[in-house]
Each structure stands twice: as C-alpha cells, then as structure tokens.
N, C-alpha and C positions, 0 to 999 in steps of 0.2 A: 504494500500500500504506500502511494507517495503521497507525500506532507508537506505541506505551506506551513510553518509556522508565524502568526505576523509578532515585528519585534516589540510590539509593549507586550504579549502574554511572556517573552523571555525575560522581558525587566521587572515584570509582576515575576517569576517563578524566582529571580536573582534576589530580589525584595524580601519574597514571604516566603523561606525556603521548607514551610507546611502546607501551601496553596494548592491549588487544583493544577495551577498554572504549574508548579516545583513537579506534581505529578507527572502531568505530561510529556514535561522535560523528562522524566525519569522514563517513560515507556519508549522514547526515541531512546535515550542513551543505552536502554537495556536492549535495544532492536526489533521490536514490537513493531515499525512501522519504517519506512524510508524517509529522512526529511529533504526537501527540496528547499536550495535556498542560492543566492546570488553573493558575486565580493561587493556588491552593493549591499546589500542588508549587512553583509558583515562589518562592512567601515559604517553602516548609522549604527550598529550595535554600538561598535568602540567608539563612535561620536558620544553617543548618547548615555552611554555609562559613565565618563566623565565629567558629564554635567555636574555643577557643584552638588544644586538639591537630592541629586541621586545618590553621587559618587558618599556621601554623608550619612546615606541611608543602606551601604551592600559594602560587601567587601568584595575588595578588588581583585583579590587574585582569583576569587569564584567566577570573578566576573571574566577576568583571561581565559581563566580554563574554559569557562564555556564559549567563548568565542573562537578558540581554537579549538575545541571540539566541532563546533560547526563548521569551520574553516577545513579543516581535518576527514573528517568525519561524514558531512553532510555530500548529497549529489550537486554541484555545483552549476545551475545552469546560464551558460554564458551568453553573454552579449551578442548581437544583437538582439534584446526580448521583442516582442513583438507591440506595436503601441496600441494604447489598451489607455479609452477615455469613457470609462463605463459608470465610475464612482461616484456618489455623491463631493467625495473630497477624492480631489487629484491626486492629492501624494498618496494615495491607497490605491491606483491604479497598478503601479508595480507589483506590488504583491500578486493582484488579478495576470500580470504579466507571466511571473513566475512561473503560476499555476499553470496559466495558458503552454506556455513553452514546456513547460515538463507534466505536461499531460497528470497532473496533480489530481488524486480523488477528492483531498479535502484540503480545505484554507480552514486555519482554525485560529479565531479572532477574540477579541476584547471589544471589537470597535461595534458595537449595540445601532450606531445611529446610521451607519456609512455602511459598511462592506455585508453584514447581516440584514440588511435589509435588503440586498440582490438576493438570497438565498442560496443563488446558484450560478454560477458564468460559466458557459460555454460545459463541460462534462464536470467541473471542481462543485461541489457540494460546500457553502461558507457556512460552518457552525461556530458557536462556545465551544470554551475548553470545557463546560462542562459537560456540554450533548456527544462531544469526541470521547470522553472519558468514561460515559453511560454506556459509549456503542462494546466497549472493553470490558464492561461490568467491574470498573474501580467507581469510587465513593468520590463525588468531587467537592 
C-alpha cells in the first residue's frame, strides 16, 4: 500500500510522541505500508522543525532521525510532479501531486478544511490519521 503522509501529521506525531499521528508514524516505520514522499516535503520538514515555536516544543535529534528516515527510507518521487491546482489552498496541491505521481492509495491528512474535503483525487483516497488507523484496527 503506498502512503502520502502530509507534513503537519509528522510534526503533530514529533510533538505528541503518544498521538494517533506518533502511531502512524510507527506503522510506516514498522513496514505496514509504503510511504511516498518528495526532497520537497523533506526540506519543508527541516524548514519547519526549526521554526523557533516548534523547535521549543520537540526535540531535535527525533526530529533528524525522522527526517532521515524519510529521506532514507521512504519511495522518493521525483520531479517533475505533475501540476495539480485542485485544493482549496495551493500549497496543498503538492501533496495531491505526490499522490498523483506515485499512484498513492491514501493521502493521510490533518488539514479538516482543504484536502478532506476533496475526499478523493484522481484513484488517492484523503483520510484522518484516525480513519487510516481504524482501517489497521489500532486505537487512535
């Protein structure tokens, strides 16, 4: 099964390392599913763990490893993505890109107002990490 992860459920699972979203991350890391992911999401992950408000609230080096995990680890799908202006909000287009390029089953999101409210682009399925987490029968 391949996987969209979008990057605030990775900053929610870095944050709250008991979350649904920490789950998740645990079910890719144990190989339960394929993640699909871009060196674009990987440089706004390392953007974005940075940030002061965050960087004050995770520790860092968890925050390495999983970026190099992903880096590492994840199916990398490269450039050129295909353009993809479907989102209520732009910068969530990419992600739909990902999917699209890597023939993705699910995009598994946070974003309630923007990307869950398509349901579905092109054959990607956009859930919660907790409806992803029900399909596995873990507790979210």
């Amino acid at each position: 099964m391949l996987v969209v992860i979008d990057s605030n459920v990775f900053v929610s699972a870095l944050l709250s390392p008991i979350s649904a979203s920490a789950s998740l991350v645990t079910l890719w890391q144990r190989g339960r599913f394929s993640l699909l992911s871009t060196p674009e999401q990987i440089d706004e992950l390392n953007r974005v763990t940075r940030y002061s408000k965050i960087r004050q609230r995770l520790n860092t080096a968890l925050a390495g490893r999983l970026i190099n995990e992903i880096r590492n680890l994840a199916t990398l799908v490269m450039p050129p993505l295909p353009k993809v202006l479907v989102s209520p909000d732009p910068y969530d287009n990419y992600l739909l890109a990902i999917a699209s390029a890597g023939a993705a089953d699910y995009l598994v999101t946070g974003d309630k107002r923007d990307l869950l409210s398509l349901n579905k682009y092109e054959g990607t399925k956009i859930v919660t990490v907790s409806h992803f987490l029900n399909l596995y029968g873990q507790k979210s």
